[in-house]
Backbone as CSV, one residue per row, in Angstrom:
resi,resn,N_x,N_y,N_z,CA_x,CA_y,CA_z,C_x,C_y,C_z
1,UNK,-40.122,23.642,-37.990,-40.822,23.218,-36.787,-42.249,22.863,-37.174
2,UNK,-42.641,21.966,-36.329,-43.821,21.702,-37.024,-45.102,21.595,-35.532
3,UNK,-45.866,22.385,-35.363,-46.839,22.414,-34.547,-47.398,21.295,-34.300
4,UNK,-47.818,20.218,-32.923,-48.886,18.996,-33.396,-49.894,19.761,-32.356
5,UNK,-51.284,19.126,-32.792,-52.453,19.519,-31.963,-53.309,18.254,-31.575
6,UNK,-53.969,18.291,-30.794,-54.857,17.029,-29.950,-55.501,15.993,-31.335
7,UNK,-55.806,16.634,-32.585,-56.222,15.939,-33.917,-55.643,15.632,-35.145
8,UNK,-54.190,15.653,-34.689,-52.725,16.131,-35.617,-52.758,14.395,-35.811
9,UNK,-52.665,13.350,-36.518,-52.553,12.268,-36.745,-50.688,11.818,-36.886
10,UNK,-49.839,11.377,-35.981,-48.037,10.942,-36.430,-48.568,10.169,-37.304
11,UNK,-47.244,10.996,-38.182,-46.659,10.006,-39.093,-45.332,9.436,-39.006
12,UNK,-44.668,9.134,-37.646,-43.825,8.753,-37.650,-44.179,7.849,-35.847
13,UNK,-43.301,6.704,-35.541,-42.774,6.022,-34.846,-43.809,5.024,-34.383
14,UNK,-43.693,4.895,-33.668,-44.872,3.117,-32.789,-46.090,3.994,-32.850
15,UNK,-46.452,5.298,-32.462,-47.615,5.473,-32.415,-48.596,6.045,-33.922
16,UNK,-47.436,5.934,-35.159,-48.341,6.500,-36.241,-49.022,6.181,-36.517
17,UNK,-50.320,6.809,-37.215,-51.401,6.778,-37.506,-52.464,7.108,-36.502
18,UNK,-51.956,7.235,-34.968,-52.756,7.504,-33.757,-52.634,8.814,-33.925
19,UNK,-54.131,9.961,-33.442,-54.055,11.206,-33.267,-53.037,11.460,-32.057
20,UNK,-52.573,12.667,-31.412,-51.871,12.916,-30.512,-52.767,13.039,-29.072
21,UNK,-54.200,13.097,-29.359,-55.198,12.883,-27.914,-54.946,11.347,-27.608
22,UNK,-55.234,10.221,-28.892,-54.705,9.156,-28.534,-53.865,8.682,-27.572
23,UNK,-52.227,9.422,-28.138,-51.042,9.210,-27.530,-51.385,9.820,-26.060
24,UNK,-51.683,10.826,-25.892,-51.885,11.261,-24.588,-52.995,10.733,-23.715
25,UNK,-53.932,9.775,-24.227,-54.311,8.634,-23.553,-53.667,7.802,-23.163
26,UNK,-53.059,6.957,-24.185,-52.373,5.743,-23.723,-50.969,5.465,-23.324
27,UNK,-49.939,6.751,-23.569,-49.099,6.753,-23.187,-47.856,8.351,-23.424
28,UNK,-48.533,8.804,-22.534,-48.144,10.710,-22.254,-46.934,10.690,-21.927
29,UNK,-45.657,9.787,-21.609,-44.466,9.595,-21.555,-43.897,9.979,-22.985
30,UNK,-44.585,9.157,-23.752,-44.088,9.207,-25.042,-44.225,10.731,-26.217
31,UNK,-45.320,11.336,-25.533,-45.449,12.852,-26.506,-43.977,13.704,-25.402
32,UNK,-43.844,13.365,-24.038,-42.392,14.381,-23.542,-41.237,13.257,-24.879
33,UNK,-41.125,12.435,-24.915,-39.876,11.762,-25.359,-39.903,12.836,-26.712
34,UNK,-41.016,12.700,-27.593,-40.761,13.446,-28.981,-40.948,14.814,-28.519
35,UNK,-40.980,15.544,-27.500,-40.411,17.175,-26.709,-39.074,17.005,-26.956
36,UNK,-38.721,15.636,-26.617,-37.215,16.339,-25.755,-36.472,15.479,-27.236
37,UNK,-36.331,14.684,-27.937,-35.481,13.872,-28.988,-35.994,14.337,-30.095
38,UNK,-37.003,14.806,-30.859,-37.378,15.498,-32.130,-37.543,16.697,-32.377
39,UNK,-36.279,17.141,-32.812,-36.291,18.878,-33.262,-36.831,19.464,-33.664
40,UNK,-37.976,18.762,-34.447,-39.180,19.902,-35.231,-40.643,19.389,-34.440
41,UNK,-40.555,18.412,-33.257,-41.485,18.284,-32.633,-42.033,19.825,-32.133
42,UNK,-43.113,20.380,-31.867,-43.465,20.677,-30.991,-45.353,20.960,-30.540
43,UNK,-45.625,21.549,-29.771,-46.644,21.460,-29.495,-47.521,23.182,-28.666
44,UNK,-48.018,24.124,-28.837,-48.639,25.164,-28.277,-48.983,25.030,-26.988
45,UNK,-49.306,26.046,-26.172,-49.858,26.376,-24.567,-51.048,25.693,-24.580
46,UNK,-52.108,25.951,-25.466,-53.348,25.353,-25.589,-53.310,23.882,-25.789
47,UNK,-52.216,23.474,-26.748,-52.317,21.817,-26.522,-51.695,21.511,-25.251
48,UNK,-50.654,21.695,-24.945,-50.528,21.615,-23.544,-51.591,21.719,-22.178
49,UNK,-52.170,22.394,-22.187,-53.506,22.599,-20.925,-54.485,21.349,-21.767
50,UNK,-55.031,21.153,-22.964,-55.539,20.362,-23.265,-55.093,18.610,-22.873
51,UNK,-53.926,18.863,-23.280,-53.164,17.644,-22.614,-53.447,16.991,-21.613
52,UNK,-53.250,17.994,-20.674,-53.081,17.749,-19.079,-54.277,17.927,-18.373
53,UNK,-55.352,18.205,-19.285,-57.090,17.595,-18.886,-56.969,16.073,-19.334
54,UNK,-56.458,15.519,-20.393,-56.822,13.974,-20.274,-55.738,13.486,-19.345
55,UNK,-54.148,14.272,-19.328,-53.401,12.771,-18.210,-52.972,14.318,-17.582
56,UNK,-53.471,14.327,-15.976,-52.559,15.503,-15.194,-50.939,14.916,-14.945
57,UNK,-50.710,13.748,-15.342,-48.866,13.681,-15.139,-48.274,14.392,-16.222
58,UNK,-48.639,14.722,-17.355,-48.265,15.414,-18.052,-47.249,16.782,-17.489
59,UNK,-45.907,16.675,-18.297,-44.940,17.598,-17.564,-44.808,17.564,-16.215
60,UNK,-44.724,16.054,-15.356,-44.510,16.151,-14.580,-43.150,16.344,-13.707
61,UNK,-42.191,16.471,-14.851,-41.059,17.118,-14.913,-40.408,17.699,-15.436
62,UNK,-39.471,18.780,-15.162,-39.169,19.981,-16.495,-38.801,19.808,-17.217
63,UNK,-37.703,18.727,-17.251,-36.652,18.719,-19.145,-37.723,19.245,-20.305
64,UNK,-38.725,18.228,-20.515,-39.969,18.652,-21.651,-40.262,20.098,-21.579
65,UNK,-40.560,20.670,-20.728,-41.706,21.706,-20.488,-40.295,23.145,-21.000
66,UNK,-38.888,22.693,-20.417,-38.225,23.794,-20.216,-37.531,23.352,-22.091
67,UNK,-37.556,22.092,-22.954,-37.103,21.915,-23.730,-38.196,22.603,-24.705
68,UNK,-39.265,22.272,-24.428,-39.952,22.968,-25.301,-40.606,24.394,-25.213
69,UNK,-40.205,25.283,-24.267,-40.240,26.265,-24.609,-38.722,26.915,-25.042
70,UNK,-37.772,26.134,-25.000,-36.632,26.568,-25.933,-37.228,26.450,-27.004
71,UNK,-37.315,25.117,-27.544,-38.129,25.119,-28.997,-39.102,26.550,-29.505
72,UNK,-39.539,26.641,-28.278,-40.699,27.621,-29.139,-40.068,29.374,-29.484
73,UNK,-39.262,29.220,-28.348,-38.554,30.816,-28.500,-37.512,30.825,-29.402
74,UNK,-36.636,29.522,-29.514,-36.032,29.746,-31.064,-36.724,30.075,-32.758
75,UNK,-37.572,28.973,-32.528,-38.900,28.987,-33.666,-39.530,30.699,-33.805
76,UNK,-39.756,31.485,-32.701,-40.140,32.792,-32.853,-39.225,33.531,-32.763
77,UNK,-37.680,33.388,-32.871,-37.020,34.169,-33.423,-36.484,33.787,-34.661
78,UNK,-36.738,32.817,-34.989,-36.228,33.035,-36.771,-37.498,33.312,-37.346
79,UNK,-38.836,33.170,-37.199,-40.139,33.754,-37.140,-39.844,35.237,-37.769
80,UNK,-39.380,35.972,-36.338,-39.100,37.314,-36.715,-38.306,37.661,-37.462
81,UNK,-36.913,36.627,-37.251,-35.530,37.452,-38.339,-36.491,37.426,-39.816
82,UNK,-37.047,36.216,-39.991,-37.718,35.661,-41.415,-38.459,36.792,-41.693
83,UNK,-39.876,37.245,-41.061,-40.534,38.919,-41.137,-39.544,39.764,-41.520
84,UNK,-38.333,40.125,-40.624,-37.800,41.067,-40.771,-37.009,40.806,-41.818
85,UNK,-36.819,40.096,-42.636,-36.066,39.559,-43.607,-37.079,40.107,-44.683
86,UNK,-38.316,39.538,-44.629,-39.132,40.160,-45.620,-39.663,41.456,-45.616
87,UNK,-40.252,41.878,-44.883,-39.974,43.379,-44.491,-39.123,44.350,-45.130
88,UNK,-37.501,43.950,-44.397,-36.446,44.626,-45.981,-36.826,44.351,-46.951
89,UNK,-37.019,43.505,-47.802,-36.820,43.283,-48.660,-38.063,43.514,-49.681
90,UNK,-39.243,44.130,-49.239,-40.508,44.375,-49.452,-40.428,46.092,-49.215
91,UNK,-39.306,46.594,-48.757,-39.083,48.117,-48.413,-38.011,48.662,-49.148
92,UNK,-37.269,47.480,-49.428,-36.464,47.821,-50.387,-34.776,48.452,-50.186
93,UNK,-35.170,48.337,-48.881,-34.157,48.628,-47.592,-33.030,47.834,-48.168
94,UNK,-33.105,46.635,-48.107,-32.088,45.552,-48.549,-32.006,45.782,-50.166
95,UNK,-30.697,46.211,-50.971,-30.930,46.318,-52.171,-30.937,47.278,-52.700
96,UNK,-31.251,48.494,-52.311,-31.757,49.473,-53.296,-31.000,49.841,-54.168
97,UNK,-29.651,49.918,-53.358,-28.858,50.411,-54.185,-27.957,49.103,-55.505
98,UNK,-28.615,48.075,-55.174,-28.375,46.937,-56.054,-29.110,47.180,-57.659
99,UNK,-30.678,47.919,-57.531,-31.439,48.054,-58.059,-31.005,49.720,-59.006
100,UNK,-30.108,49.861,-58.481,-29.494,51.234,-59.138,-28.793,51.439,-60.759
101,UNK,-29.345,52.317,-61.406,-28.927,52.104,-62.380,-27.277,52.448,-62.981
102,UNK,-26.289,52.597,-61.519,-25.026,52.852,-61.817,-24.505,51.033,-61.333
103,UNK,-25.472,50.256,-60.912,-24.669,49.432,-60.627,-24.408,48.336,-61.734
104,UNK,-23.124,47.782,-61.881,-23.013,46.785,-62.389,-22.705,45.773,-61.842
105,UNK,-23.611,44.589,-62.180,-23.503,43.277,-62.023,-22.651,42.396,-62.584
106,UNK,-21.947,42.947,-63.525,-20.759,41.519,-64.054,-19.346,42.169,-63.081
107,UNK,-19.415,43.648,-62.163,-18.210,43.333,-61.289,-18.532,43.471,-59.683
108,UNK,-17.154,43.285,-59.357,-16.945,43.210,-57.383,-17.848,44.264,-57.087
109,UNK,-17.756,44.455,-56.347,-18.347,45.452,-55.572,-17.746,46.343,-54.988
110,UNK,-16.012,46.031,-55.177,-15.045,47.063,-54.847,-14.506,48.025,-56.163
111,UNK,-15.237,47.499,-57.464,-15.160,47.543,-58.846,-15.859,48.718,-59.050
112,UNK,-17.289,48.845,-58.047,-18.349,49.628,-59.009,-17.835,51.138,-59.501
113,UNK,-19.112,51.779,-59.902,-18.444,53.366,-60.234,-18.674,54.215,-59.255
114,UNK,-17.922,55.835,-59.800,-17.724,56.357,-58.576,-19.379,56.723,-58.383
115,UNK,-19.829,56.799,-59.414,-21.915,57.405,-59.478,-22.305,56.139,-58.415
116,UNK,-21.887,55.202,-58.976,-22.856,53.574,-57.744,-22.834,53.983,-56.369
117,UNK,-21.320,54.588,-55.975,-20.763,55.092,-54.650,-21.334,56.406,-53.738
118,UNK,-21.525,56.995,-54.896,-22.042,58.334,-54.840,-23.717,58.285,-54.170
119,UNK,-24.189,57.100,-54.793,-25.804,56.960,-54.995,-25.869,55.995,-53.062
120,UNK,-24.841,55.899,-52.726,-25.492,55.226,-51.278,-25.770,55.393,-50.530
């Protein structure tokens, strides 16, 4: 996902190379279109209220507003799984017993010894 902000310059479609205050000058239809058709579009609360000081039609209907806060609550849960992913794995939680000195790595895991078994 990729955050844009009022000084974020596209690099993609009719409006690239225009900042996104630009776009929301000259044509605020077009920042809902990349809400609702570009999956890694998105945009924060603060650019939003910023927004809608230069054009108040902004979100003047929900698809955008309700699409992109899907966007944002998916984005903050793989956010978290991702933390919590590192987290284990920084605790050692995930593994430890990988890191064990009964385990062996050239078999299954239905293979190991009875000490690997013992140690979990």
């Amino acid at each position: 996902m990729k955050f844009y902000y009022l000084d974020t310059i596209l690099n993609f479609g009719k409006y690239q190379g225009k900042t996104l205050k630009d776009v929301a000058t000259e044509n605020i239809m077009y920042i809902e279109w990349c809400i609702m058709n570009i999956d890694n579009f998105a945009i924060n609360d603060i650019t939003v209220d910023e927004i809608k000081k230069i054009n108040a039609g902004f979100f003047s209907f929900e698809g955008p507003s309700e699409r992109l806060k899907d966007k944002i609550d998916e984005w903050y849960d793989d956010q978290l799984w991702q933390q919590q992913k590192e987290e284990d794995r920084q605790s050692n939680e995930y593994g430890t017993n990988w890191d064990s000195e009964y385990y062996d790595d050239s078999l299954d895991i239905d293979q190991q010894s009875p000490e690997w078994w013992d140690n979990l």
